[in-house]
C-alpha positions as CSV (number, residue, x, y, z in Angstrom):
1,X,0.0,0.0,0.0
2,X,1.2,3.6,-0.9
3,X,2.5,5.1,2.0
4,X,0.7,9.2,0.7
5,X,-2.8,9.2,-1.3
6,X,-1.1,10.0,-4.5
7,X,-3.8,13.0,-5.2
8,X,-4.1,14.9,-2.1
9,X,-0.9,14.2,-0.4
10,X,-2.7,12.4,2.9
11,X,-0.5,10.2,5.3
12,X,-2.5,6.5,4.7
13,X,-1.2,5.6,8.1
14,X,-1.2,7.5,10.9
15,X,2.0,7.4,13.4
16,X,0.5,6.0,16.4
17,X,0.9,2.9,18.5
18,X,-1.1,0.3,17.6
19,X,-2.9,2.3,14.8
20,X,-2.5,-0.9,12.0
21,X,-4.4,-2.8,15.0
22,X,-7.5,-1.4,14.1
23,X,-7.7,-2.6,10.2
24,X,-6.8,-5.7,11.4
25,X,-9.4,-6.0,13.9
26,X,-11.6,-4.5,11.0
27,X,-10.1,-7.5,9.2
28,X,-11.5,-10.4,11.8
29,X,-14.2,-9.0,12.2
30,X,-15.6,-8.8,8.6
31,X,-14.1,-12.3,7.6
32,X,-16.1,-13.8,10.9
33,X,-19.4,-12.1,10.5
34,X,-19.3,-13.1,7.2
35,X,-18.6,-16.8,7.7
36,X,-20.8,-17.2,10.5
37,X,-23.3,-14.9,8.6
38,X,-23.0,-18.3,5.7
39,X,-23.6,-20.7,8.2
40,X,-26.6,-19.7,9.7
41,X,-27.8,-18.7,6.2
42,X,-27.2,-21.9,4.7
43,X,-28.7,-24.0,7.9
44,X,-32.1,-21.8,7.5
45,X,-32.0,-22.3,3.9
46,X,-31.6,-26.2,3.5
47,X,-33.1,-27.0,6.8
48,X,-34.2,-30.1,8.0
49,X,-31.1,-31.4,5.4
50,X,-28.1,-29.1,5.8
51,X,-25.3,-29.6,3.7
52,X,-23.3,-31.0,6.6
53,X,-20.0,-32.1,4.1
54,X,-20.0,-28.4,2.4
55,X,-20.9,-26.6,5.9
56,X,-17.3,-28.7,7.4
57,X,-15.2,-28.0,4.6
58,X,-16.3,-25.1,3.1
59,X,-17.0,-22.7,5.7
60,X,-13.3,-23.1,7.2
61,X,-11.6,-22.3,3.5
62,X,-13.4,-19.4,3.6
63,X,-12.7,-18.3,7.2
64,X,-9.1,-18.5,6.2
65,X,-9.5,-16.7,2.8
66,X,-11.9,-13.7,3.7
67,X,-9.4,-12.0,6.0
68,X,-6.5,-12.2,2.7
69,X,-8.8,-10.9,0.2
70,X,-10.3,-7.6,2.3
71,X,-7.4,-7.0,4.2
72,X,-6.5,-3.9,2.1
73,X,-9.8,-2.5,1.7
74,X,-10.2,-3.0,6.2
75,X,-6.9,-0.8,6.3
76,X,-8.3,1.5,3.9
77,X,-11.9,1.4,5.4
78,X,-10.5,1.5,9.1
79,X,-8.6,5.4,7.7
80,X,-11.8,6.2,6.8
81,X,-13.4,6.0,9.8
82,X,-11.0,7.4,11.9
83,X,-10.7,10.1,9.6
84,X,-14.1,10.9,10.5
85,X,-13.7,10.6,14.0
86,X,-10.3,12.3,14.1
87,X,-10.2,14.9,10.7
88,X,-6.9,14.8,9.1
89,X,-4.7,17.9,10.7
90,X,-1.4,19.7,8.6
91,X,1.1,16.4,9.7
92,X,-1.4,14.3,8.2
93,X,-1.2,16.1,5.0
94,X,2.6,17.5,5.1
C-alpha cells in the first residue's frame, strides 16, 4: 500500500501505537461475520437437510480466505473511519 494518497498528499497511516491494529481487527471482524453470517444462512435455507460435508469443509476455507482478500480495503476502510472521527490535521497532510 502507498504510503501518501497519490492525489491529495494524505498520510495513509497514521504514526500511532497500535494504529494498524485497528484494520486488522476490522479485518476479523468482517471475515467472521461473514462466515458465521454463511452458516446460519445456509442451515435456515436447507433446513431439516443441511449440507453437513460443504458446511465442514467449506465454511473453514473461507474463514481463512476472507481476511486475505479484504485485508487492504479494512486498512483502507478503518482510515476512513477514523478520519471521520479524528479529521486529518497539517502532519497528516505535510
Amino acid at each position: 500500500m502507498a504510503e501518501r494518497c497519490p492525489s491529495c498528499n494524505l498520510a495513509l497511516t497514521r504514526k500511532e501505537s497500535g494504529y494498524s491494529l485497528g484494520g486488522f481487527w476490522l479485518n476479523m471482524l468482517f471475515a467472521e461475520g461473514v462466515t458465521i453470517a454463511l452458516f446460519i444462512g445456509t442451515l435456515v435455507a436447507t433446513w431439516p437437510n443441511p449440507p453437513w460435508t460443504l458446511l465442514q469443509y467449506g465454511l473453514p476455507i473461507l474463514a481463512l480466505l476472507t481476511p486475505l482478500l479484504f485485508f487492504p480495503f479494512s486498512k483502507t476502510l478503518f482510515l476512513a473511519l477514523d478520519l471521520a472521527v479524528r479529521p486529518a490535521n497539517q502532519d497528516d497532510r505535510s
